[in-house]
C-alpha angles and dihedrals in degrees: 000000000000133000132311110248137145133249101267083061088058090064088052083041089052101036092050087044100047104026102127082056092047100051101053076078116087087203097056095052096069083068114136134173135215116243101232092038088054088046090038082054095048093047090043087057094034095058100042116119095234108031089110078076091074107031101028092189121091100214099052074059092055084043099062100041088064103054082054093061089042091055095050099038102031090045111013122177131001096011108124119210116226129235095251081041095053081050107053099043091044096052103122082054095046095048094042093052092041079072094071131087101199127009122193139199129206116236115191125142093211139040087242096060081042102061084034094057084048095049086053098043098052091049086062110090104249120286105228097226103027138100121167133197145226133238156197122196125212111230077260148006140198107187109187107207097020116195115225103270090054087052085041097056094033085058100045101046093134087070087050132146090054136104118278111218132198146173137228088239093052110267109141133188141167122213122204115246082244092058095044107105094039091054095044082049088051096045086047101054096040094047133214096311096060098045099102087051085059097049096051086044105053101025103134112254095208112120113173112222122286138215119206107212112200126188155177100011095159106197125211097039117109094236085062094049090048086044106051104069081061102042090041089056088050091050102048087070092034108053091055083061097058139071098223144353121239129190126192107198144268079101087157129029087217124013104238129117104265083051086052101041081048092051100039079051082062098040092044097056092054092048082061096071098020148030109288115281112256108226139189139192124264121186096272086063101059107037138040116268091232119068134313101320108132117216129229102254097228086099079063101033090059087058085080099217127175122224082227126008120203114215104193099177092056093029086229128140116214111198107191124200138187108228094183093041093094100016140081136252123322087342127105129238130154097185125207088257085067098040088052095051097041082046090056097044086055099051089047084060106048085050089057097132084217087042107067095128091055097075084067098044120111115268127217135187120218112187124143107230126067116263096200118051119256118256105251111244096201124067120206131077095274095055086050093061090049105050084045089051092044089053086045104051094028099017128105116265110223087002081162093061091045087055094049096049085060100046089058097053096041107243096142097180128066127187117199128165112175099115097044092231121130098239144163128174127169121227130195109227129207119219102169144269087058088303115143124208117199106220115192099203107183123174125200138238120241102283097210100034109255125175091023099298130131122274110257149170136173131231110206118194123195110209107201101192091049095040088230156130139226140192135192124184123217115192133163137186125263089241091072095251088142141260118286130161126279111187139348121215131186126190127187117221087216114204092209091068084065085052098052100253 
């Protein structure tokens, strides 16, 4: 029943279909697409077998076929597409789906909930107003700019595989594969003015539980006593919302006493409304910002941290390292002394004769500097030296041995903060006898804007029926416009790796 499209197109789906509630955001304005995604998108519709089922007309379909070939030859590469321009070369789509009152998008992680979803979906009588499509997702997607009914469905993946809704003014909602009939019955009997009521109605209120990673606050610069107050007021909502606080290093910008009271205020008024954040160094907690002078570790010693920290409420593991412990200056290292210590503490707790259920809790690793080298930005000889000097001088030594360290002993997830850039990136993992492990690794902006960045956080889901994990990054600018979304991820932790495949 629709076309079948993948799940970038259902951001261009979403965005043409719900452009006047998306751009009451300020955020959302600021959506741009790139130029091949947008014609990958046209060709994608315009093939499908049954796309004549939407459009109807031929030659909407030769229209926009040819947009398509306009958009990859006329302006080929890294050209992105506004948001008047998409628009405008995208009209007969925008029309045609202006005509709906509801459009829907399938959300399965195999062939076999697909066919499944289809099989259900085709049993319910017609919806006057609706037309759903089908999908196909990726082993994993990373969508910048995400619509709502991408956040929507990144956010709720433990009520996948099910239909994601949503409106033309904005009301999204995603039914569980389970509730399906009964909801397309509902939608159907109340028509197409009643379909919003539906969606806030029956939006499923499962929320799996979430980690809020912090980093780089850097106190005792100016920029971080300007920032608080706004980052304080943010947190005070958000922090309800969570399981846990994390927080990945450069706590100070300096280590010395009026950088630490400053920091355990922070610390302290977060403890009032949640469990107690769990922190760890980065390299400007532990040196002196100027030269080579090495600085005494008390400052350190007084944060209370715990090689491995058990949270039984959420069943998670939190292994915390220290990147700047064995390495010099501004560079990472987590050497085998510390791997083997944090590997201990972790056995010992897993034995624990109170503690049988541990062994099976999620495990997450917390450390400051990036394992996996950052993507250069710049092309040209010259931008290659210097992001080999960069990697070099703040990158993180052995960063492969690091991973694979993780990987063995299942902690699938890996924080980092150090370059003050929202990132996530997905490594393969050997673990020996041909056996892949799938390692999300996702590093955190500079939560109180230091060094002239945005302010950021990032909120991190478990979904425990998909095995996966999910990150959505929060940033605002520094002018106090707000926090929105930048980007939602989502990573599959695929049990075939683990096969081989």
């Amino acid at each position: 029943m629709g076309a079948e499209v993948l799940v970038d197109d259902m951001n261009l789906l979403a965005r043409l279909h719900m452009r006047r509630a998306i751009l009451e955001s300020p955020r959302q304005r600021e959506v741009t697409f790139a130029v091949e995604d947008v014609a990958n998108s046209l060709f994608r519709i315009k093939e499908a077998p049954d796309y004549g089922l939407v459009f109807g007309q031929s030659q909407e379909i030769e229209d926009l076929a040819s947009t398509a070939r306009d958009l990859r030859y006329r302006r080929p590469g890294t050209t992105y597409i506004s948001s008047d321009a998409l628009t405008t070369w995208l009209r007969p789509l925008e029309e045609w789906l202006s005509r709906l009152s509801l459009v829907g998008f399938f959300l399965s992680r195999s062939v076999r909930e697909r066919s499944e979803l289809r099989e259900r979906f085709r049993e319910a009588p017609p919806v006057p107003g609706l037309c759903v499509f089908a999908t196909s997702e990726p082993d994993e997607w990373h969508i910048v700019n995400p619509t709502p009914p991408v956040l929507v469905a990144s956010r709720e993946l433990d009520a996948w595989p099910g239909i994601v809704f949503w409106s033309p003014t904005g009301h999204c909602a995603l039914i569980p594969m389970s509730a399906l009939l009964e909801v397309l019955n509902e939608l159907r009997e109340v028509g197409d003015a009643a379909h919003d009521q539906v969606l806030l109605a029956r939006g499923s209120p499962r929320r799996s539980p979430k980690l809020l990673q912090l980093s780089d606050l850097h106190f005792g610069t100016e920029e971080a006593a300007k920032m608080q107050v706004s980052l304080f007021n943010r947190l005070d909502q958000e922090v309800k919302k969570v399981g846990r606080v994390v927080i990945t290093g450069d706590l100070m910008e300096t280590p010395n006493r009026a950088n630490l009271s400053a920091f355990e205020f922070f610390v302290n008024r977060i403890g009032a409304i949640s469990p107690k954040p769990i922190v760890i160094p980065g390299n400007h907690d532990e040196r002196n910002l100027y030269g080579f002078i090495w600085q005494n570790l008390s400052q350190v010693v007084r944060l209370d941290r715990q090689a491995v920290e058990v949270d039984h409420r959420l069943r998670c593991l939190f292994l915390g390292f220290d990147s700047t412990l064995d390495a010099t200056w501004a560079e990472g290292f987590v050497s085998e002394e510390q791997t083997r210590r944090v590997g201990g503490q972790l056995d010992l707790e897993i034995s624990r004769p109170e503690s049988e259920d541990v062994k099976g809790y999620l495990r997450v690793a917390l450390v400051h500097h990036h394992p996996l080298p950052l993507k250069k930005t710049d092309e040209g000889f010259r931008a290659l030296v210097e992001e080999y000097v960069k990697e070099k001088v703040l990158g993180m030594r052995e960063g492969e041995r690091f991973l694979e360290w993780c990987a063995k002993r299942e902690a699938l997830l890996v924080l980092h903060g150090h370059k003050h850039l929202p990132r996530r990136r997905d490594a393969r993992v050997s673990i020996g006898q041909s056996k892949l492990r799938n390692v999300m690794v996702v590093g955190c902006g500079t939560s109180l804007g230091v060094r002239g960045r945005p302010l950021g956080y990032n909120l991190i889901t478990w979904d425990v029926a998909g095995k996966a994990w999910s990150v959505e990054f929060v940033e605002s600018k520094r002018d106090g416009s707000g926090f929105f979304p930048l980007a939602s991820g989502f990573a599959r932790n695929l049990e075939r790796c683990e096969r081989g495949e």
